[in-house]
Backbone as CSV, one residue per row, in Angstrom:
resi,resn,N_x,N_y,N_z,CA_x,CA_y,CA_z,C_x,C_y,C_z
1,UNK,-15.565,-11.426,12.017,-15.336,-11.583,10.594,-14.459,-10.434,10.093
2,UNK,-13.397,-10.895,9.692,-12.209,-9.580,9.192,-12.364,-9.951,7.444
3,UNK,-12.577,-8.089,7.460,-12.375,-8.136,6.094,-11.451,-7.349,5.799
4,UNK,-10.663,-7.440,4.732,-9.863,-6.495,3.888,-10.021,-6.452,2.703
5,UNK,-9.825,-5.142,2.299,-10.210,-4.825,0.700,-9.492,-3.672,0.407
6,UNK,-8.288,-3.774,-0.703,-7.971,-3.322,-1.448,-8.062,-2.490,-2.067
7,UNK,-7.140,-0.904,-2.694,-7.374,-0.066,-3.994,-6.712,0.580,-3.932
8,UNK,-6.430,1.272,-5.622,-5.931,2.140,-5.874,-4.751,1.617,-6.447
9,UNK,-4.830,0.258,-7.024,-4.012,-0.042,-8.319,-4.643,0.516,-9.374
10,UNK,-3.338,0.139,-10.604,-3.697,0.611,-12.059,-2.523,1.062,-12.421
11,UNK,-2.562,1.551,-13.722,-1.135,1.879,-14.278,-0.745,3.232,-14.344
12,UNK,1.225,3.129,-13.852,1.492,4.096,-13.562,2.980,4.288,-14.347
13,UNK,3.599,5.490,-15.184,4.726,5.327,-15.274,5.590,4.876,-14.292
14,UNK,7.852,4.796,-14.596,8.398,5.096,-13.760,8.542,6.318,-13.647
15,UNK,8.904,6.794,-12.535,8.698,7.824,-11.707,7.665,8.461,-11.069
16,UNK,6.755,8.025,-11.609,5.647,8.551,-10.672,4.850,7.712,-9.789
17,UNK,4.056,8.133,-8.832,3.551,8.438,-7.691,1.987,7.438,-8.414
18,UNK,1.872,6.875,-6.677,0.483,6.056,-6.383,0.446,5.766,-5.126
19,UNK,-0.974,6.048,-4.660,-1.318,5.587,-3.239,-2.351,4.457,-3.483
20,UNK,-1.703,3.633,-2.690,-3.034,2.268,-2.579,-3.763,2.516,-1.167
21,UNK,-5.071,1.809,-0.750,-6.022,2.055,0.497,-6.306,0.445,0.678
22,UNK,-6.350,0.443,2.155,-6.718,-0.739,2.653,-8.267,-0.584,3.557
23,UNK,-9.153,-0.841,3.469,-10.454,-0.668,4.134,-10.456,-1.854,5.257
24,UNK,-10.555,-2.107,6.204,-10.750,-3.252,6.804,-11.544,-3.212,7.692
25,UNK,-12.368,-4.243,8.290,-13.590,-4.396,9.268,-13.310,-5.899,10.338
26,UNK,-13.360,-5.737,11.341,-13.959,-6.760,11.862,-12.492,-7.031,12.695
27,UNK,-11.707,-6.058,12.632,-10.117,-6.172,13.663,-10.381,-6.310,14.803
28,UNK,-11.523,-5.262,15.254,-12.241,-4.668,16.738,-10.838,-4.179,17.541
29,UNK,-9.428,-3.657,17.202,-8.482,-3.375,17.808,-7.941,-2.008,18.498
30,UNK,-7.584,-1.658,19.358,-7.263,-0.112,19.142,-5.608,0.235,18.846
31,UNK,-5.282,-1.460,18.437,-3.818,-1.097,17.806,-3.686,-2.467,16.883
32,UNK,-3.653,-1.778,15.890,-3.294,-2.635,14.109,-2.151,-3.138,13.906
33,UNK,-2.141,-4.139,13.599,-0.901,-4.838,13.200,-1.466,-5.369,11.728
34,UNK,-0.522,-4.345,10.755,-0.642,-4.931,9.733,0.434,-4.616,8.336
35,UNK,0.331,-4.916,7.166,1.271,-4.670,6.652,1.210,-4.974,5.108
36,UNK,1.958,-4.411,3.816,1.921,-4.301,2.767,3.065,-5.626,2.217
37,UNK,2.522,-6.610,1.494,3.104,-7.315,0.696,2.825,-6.944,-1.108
38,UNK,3.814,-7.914,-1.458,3.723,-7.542,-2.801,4.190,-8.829,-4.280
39,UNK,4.055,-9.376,-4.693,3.693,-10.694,-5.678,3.809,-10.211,-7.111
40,UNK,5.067,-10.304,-7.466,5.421,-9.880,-8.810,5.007,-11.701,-9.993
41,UNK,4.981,-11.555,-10.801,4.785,-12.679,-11.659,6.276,-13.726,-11.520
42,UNK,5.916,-15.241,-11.050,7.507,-15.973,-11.412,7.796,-15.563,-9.798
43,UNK,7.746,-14.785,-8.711,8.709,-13.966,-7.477,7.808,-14.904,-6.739
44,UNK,8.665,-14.635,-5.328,7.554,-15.067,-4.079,7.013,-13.851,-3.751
45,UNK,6.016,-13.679,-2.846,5.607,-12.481,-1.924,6.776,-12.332,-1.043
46,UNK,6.579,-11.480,-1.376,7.635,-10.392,-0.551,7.159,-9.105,0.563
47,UNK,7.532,-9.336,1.457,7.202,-8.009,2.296,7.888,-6.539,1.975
48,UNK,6.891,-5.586,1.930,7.800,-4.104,1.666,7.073,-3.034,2.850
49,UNK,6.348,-3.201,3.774,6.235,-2.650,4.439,5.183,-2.985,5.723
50,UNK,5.864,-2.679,6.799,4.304,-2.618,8.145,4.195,-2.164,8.625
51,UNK,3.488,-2.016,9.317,3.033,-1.175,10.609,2.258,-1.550,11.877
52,UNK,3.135,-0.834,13.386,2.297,-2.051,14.092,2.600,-0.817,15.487
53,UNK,1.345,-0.772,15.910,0.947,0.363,16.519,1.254,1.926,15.619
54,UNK,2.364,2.800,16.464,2.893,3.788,15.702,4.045,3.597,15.012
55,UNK,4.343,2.281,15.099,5.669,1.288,14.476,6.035,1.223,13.043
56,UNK,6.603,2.120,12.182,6.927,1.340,10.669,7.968,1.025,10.569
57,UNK,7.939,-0.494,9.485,9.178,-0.997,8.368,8.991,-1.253,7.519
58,UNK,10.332,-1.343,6.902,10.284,-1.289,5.470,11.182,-2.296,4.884
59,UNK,10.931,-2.615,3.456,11.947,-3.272,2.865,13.015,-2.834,2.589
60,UNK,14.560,-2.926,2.186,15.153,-2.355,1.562,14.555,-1.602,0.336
61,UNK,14.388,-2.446,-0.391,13.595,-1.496,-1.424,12.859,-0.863,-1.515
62,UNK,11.877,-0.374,-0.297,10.411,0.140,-0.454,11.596,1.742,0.388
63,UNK,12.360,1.977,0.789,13.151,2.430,2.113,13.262,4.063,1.028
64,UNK,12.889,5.034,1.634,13.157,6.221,0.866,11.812,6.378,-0.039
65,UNK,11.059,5.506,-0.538,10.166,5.748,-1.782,8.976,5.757,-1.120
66,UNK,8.524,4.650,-0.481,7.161,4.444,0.089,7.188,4.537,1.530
67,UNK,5.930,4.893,1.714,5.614,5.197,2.596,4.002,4.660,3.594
68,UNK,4.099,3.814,5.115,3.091,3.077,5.461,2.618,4.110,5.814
69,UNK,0.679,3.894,6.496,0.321,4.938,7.528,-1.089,4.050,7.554
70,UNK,-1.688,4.692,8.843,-2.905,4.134,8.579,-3.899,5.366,9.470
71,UNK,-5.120,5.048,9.298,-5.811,6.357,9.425,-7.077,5.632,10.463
72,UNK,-7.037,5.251,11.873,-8.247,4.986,12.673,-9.337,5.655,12.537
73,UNK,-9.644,6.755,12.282,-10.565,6.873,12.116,-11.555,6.478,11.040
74,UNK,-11.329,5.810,9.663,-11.415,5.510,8.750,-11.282,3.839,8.541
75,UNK,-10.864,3.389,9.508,-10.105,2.043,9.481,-9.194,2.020,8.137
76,UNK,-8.493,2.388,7.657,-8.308,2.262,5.968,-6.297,2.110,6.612
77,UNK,-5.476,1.755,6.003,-4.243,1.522,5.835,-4.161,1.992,4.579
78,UNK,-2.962,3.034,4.577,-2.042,3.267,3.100,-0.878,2.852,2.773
79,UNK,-0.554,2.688,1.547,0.835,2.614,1.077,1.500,4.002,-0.153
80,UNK,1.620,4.872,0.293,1.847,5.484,-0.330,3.528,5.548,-1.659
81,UNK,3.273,5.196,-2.910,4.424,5.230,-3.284,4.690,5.743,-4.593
82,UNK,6.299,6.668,-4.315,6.783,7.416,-5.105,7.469,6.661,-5.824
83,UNK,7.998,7.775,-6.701,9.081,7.429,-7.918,9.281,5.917,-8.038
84,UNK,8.132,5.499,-8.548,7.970,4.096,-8.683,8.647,3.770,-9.764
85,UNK,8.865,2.267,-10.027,10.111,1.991,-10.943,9.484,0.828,-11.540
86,UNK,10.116,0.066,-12.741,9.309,-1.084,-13.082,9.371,-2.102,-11.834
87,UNK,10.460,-2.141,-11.371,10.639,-3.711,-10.882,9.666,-3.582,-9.138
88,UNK,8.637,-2.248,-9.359,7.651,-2.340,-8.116,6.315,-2.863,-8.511
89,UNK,6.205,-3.333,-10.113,5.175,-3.823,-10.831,4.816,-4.902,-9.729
90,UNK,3.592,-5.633,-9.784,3.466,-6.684,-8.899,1.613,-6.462,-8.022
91,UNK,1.241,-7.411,-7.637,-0.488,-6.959,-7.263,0.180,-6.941,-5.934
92,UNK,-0.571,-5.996,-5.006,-0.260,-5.370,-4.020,-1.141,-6.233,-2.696
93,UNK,-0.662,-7.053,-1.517,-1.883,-7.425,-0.736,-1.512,-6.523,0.419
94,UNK,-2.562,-6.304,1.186,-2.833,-6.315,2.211,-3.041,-7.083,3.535
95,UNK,-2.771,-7.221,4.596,-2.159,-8.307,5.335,-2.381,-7.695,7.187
96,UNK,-2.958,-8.699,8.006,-3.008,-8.132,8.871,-3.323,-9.138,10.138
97,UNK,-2.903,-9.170,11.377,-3.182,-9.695,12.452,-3.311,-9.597,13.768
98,UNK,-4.290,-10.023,14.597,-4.221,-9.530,15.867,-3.668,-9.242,16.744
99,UNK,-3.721,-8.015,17.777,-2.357,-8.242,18.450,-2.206,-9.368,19.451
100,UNK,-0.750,-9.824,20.011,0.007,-8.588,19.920,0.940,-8.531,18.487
101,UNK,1.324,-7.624,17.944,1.935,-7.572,16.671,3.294,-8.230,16.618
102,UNK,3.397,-8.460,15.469,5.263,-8.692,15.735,6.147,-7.803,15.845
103,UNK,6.917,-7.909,16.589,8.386,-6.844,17.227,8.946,-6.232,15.647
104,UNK,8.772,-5.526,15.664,9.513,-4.757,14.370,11.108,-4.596,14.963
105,UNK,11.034,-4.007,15.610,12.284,-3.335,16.548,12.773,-4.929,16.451
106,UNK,12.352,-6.064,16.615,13.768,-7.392,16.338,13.758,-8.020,15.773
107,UNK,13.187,-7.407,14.455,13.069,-8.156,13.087,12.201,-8.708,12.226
108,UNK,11.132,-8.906,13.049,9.675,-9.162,12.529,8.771,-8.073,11.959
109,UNK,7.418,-9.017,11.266,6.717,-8.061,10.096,6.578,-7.940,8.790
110,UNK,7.352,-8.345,8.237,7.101,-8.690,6.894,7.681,-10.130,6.530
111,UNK,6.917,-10.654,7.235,6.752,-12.336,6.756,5.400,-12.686,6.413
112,UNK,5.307,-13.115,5.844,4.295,-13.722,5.606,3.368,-14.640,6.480
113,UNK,4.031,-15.651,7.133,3.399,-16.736,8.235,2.784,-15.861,9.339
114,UNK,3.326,-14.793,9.313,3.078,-13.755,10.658,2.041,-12.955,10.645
115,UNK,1.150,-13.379,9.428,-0.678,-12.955,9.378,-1.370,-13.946,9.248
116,UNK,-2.630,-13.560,9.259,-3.380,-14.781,9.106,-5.049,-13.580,8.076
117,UNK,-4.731,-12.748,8.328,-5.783,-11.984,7.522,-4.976,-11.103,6.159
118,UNK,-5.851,-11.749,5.339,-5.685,-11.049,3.888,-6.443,-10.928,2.748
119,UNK,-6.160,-9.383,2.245,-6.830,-8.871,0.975,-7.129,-9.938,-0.310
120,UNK,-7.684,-9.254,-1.302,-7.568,-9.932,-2.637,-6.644,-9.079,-3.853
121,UNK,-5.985,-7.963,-3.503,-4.651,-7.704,-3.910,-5.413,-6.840,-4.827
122,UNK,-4.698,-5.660,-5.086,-4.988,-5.094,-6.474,-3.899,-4.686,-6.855
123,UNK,-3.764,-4.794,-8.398,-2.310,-5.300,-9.296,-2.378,-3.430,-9.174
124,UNK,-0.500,-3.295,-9.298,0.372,-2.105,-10.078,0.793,-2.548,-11.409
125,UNK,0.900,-1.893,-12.332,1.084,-1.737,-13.484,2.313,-0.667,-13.429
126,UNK,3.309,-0.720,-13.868,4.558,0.411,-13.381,5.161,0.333,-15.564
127,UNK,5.242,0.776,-16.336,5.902,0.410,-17.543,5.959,2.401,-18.181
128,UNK,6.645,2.197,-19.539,6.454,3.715,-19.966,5.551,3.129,-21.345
């Protein structure tokens, strides 16, 4: 039974800084494949970041600002992100699947079809 759960939305100016946490149970893996989507109002989900072993990518847009990581000992996944801007407004999911992961290195990872485990999202708020 995989769970994921979400935090560390809420509202933030532009320019500043927020870390979201991913808690998850029930992977049983000793290498994570997983990854940060994101669902603005009216948009599709969009991928902005993954991670898969010691592997990260990124979106163009997430590229310079945010930042993946994840912490085994804790099971927890971060998204750490800076100088946030409005147009990063959007509820944040969490996303994840067994290995073996998808090839980052040839293009895969932030698709969507390419999980099958996911959060219940907790919204960013980005405005002045």
């Amino acid at each position: 039974q995989v769970q994921l759960v979400e935090s560390g939305g809420g509202w933030e100016q532009p320019g500043g800084s927020r870390r979201l946490s991913c808690v998850h149970s029930g992977l049983n893996s000793s290498i994570h494949c997983m990854a940060w989507f994101r669902q603005a109002p009216g948009k599709d989900r969009e991928g902005v970041a993954a991670i898969a072993a010691s592997d990260m990518k990124y979106a163009d847009s997430a590229k310079g600002r945010f930042t993946i990581s994840h912490d085994k000992s804790k099971n927890t996944l971060y998204l750490q992100m800076n100088n946030l801007k409005p147009t990063d407004a959007a509820r944040y999911y969490c996303a994840a699947v067994q290995p073996p992961c998808p090839l980052l290195f040839a293009g895969y990872g932030l698709e969507e079809y390419e999980y099958n485990y996911w959060g219940q999202g907790t919204q960013v708020i980005v405005s002045s």
